[in-house]
N, C-alpha and C positions, 0 to 999 in steps of 0.2 A: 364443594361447590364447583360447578362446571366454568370454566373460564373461554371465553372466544378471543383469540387470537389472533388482529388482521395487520398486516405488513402493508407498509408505507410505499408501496410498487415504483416509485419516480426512477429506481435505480434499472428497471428492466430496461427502458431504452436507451439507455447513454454506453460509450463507450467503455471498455472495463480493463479499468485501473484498481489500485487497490481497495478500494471504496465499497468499488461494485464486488470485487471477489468476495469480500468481508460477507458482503451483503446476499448473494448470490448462495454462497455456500452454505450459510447459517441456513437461509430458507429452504433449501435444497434440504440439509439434514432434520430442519423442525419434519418433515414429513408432510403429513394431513395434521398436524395438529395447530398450522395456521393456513390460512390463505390468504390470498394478497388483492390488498385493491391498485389497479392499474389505470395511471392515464391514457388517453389516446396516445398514439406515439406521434404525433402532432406537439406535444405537449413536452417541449424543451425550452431550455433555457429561459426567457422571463415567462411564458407561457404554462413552463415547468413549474416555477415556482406559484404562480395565480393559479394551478391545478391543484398544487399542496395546499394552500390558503384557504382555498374558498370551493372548490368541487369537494377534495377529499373528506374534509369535516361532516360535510351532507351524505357522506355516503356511507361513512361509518356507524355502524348501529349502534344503540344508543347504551347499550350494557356492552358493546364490544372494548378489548381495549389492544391502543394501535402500537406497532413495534415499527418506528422509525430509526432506519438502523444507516443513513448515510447522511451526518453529520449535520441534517435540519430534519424541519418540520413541523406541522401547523403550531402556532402557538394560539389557538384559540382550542385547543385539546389539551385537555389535563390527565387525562386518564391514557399515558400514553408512557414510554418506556423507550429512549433515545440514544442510539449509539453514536458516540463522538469518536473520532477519529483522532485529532486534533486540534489544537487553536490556531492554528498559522496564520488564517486571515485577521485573528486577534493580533498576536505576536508582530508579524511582519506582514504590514498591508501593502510597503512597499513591494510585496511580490504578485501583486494581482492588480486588476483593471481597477478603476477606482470604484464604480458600483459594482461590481461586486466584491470587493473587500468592506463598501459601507454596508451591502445588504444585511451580511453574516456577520458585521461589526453588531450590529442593531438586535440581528435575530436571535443569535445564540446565547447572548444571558438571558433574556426574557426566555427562550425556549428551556434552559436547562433548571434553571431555578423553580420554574413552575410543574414542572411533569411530574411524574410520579418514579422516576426511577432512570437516573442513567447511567450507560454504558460504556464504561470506557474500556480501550483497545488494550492499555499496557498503563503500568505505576504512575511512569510518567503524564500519558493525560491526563490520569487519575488526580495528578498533584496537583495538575495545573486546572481541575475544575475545582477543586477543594480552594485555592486562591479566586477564582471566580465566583466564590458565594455560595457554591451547591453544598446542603449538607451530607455531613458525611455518610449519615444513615441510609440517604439516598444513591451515595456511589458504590458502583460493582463494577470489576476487571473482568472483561471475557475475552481473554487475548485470540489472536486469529490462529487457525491451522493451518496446513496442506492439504492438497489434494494428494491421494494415490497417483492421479494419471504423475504428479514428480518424481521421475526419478531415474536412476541413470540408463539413457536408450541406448539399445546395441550399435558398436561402433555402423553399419551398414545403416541405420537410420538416421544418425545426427551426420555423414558424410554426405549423403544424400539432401539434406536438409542446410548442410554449409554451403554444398554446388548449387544449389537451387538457388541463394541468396545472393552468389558470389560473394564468396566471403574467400579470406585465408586460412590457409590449415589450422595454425594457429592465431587464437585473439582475446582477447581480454573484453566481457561482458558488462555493461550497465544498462539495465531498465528504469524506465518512468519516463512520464511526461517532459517534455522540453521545456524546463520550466528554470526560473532562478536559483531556487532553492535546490534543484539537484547537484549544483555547484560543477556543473558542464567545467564554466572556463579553467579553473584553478585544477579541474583534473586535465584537462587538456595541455595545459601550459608542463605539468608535472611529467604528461606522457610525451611532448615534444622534447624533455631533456634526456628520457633514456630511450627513446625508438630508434636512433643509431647507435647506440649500441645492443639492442635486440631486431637484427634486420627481420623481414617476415613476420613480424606480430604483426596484429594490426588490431584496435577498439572498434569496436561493433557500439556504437549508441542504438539501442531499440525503444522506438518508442514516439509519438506523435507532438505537434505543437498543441495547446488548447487557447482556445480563444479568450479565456480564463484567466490569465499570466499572462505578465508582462514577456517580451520575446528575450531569444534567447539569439546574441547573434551568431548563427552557425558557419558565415565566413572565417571567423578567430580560429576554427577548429583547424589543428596541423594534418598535414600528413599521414595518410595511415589513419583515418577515423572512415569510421563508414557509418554511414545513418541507415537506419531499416525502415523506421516508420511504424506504423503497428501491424502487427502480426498476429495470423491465426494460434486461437489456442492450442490447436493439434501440434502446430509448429514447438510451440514456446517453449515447451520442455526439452524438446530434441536442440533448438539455441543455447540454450542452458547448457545439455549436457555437453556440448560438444566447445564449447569454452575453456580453456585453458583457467582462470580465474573469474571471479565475479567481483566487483565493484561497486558498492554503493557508498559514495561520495558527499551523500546527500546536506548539508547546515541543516536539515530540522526535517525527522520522523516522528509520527506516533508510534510507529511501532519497527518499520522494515521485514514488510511481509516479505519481499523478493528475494534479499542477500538468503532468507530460510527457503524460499521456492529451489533455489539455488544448489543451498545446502543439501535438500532434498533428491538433487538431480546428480550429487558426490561433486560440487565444483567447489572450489576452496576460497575461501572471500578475504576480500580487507573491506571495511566498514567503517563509517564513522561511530566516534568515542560520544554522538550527540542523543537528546532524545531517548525516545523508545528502543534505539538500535542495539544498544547492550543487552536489553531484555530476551530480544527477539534470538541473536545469537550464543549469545551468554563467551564461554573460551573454545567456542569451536570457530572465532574470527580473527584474523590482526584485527587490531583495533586505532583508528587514528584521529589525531584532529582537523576536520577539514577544512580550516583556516590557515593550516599549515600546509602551505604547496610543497615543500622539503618532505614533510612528513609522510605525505600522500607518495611524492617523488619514490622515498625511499622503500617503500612497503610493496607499491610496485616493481620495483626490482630484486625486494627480495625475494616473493613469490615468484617472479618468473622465473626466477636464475638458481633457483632452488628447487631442484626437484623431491628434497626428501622433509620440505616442508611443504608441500602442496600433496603428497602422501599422506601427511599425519594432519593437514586439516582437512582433506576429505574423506577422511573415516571420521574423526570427530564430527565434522557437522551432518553428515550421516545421522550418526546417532542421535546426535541431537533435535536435526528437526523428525525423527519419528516420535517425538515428543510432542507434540504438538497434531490437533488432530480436530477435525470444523465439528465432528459428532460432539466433542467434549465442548468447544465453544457453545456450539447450540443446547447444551443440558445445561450450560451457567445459564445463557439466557430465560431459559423455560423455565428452570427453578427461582429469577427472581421477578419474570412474569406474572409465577401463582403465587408470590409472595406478595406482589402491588395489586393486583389483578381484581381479588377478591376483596 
């Protein structure tokens, strides 16, 4: 039986974070075997949402069935197949503005309990929809990939790409949103106890504020921290490769697509012990607890002061994230599309 396949398009206009990569890449590899319905790009933020609600339902045909793949979407569609990211706005509301942690407080059981099929990123949100009432028969893992363009650029392009930034030769990487949960201060605090005594590092924060989250005060930040802001994707992989280490710090991942972008691009990580973030790297990271500012402290100074363990974790996560691949994500998804579908 012929199945139609239409995608939840709200992700085309927003900025892209991991969400949207997720989201981007899957439909990039489905091919022609979905297409997408798209809001106006007018159509953000509550605007975004009352186009999911109340245009997209009308729009989709009436034997189609919709693949909403960034973490909402309409809950007056049953016939429909939802990829979750995480629950953070469940978990920790105190990390967002108040409407919208009540929006997604509200929406997401009702959405996930009633669809036909969701999607989680890694075990871990897995576990945590299974405690939010979804049955189990209904949950499927399709963890995220890489892209090929990841991966380590010749020294003449990521040089080029650190002068352009002004950046220092060497520095110690973290992406994502400036948000709470990426746990900014407690890496900060950790990197003002050893940056004299590694003169010339310096941390690269890359990445934007969102209106989304509560702020982040970027005064606190010592020394030696330099903010990018967001960046071209052409860019990002050349930032990547050209890092000394990578850092993701984060108190709560669904999964830690980036510290694998990373990995991808041969930089060596320390990670947090939280979440999805195990899954994603598995023993190709230090591993730590990010409540622990000592912990964090010390992991950063091993990696930099050791050159012949930032050798042997950039071969290992090499390898590892070519394990990981968006054409394999999009074949889970497609296999349990024609599984709900029909």
């Amino acid at each position: 039986m012929k199945m139609d396949l239409y995608v939840n398009g709200r992700f085309l206009h927003r900025p892209v974070t991991g969400v949207e990569r997720y989201a981007g890449e899957v439909f990039r590899a489905l091919g022609d075997r979905a297409q997408a319905i798209v809001p106006p790009a007018s159509a953000r933020g509550l605007l975004g949402h009352l186009w999911e609600q109340v245009v997209l339902p009308r729009r989709l045909p009436g034997d189609g069935l919709l693949w909403s793949p960034a973490n909402s979407g309409p809950v007056g569609v049953k016939h429909q197949v939802v990829t979750v990211h995480d629950l953070a706005p469940l978990d920790h509301p105190e990390w967002y503005r108040p409407m919208f942690s009540w929006w997604y407080r509200w929406l997401l059981p009702r959405l996930v309990r009633q669809v036909r099929a969701v999607i989680a990123v890694s075990e871990f949100t897995r576990r945590r929809l299974l405690a939010l009432g979804v049955p189990e028969e209904r949950l499927f893992v399709a963890q995220p990939g890489v892209s090929p363009r990841f991966h380590p650029a010749a020294v003449k392009a990521r040089t080029a790409a650190r002068r352009r930034y002004g950046l220092p030769d060497r520095y110690a990487l973290t992406v994502g949103t400036l948000e709470p949960r990426k746990n900014l201060e407690r890496l900060w605090q950790a990197w003002e106890r050893i940056s004299e005594s590694l003169p010339g590092i310096g941390l690269v924060c890359l990445g934007r504020r969102s209106p989304l989250f509560r702020g982040v005060d970027l005064s606190a930040a010592p020394r030696g921290v330099h903010f990018l802001g967001q960046v071209t994707d052409e860019d990002l992989p050349l930032l990547y490769s050209g890092a000394e280490i990578y850092v993701l710090a984060s108190l709560y991942e669904g999964f830690g697509l980036t510290a694998l972008e990373a990995m991808a691009c041969g930089v060596p990580c320390l990670a947090s012990r939280v979440g999805g973030v195990p899954e994603a790297v598995g023993e190709a990271a230090i591993l730590v607890d990010p409540l622990d500012t000592g912990a964090i402290e010390a992991g950063l100074r091993g990696l930099l002061e050791d050159r012949s363990i930032r050798a042997s974790l950039s071969v290992r996560g090499l390898e590892r994230a070519r394990a990981f691949r968006w054409e394999d994500t999009a074949e889970k998804l497609w296999e349990v599309c024609q599984r709900v579908g029909a």
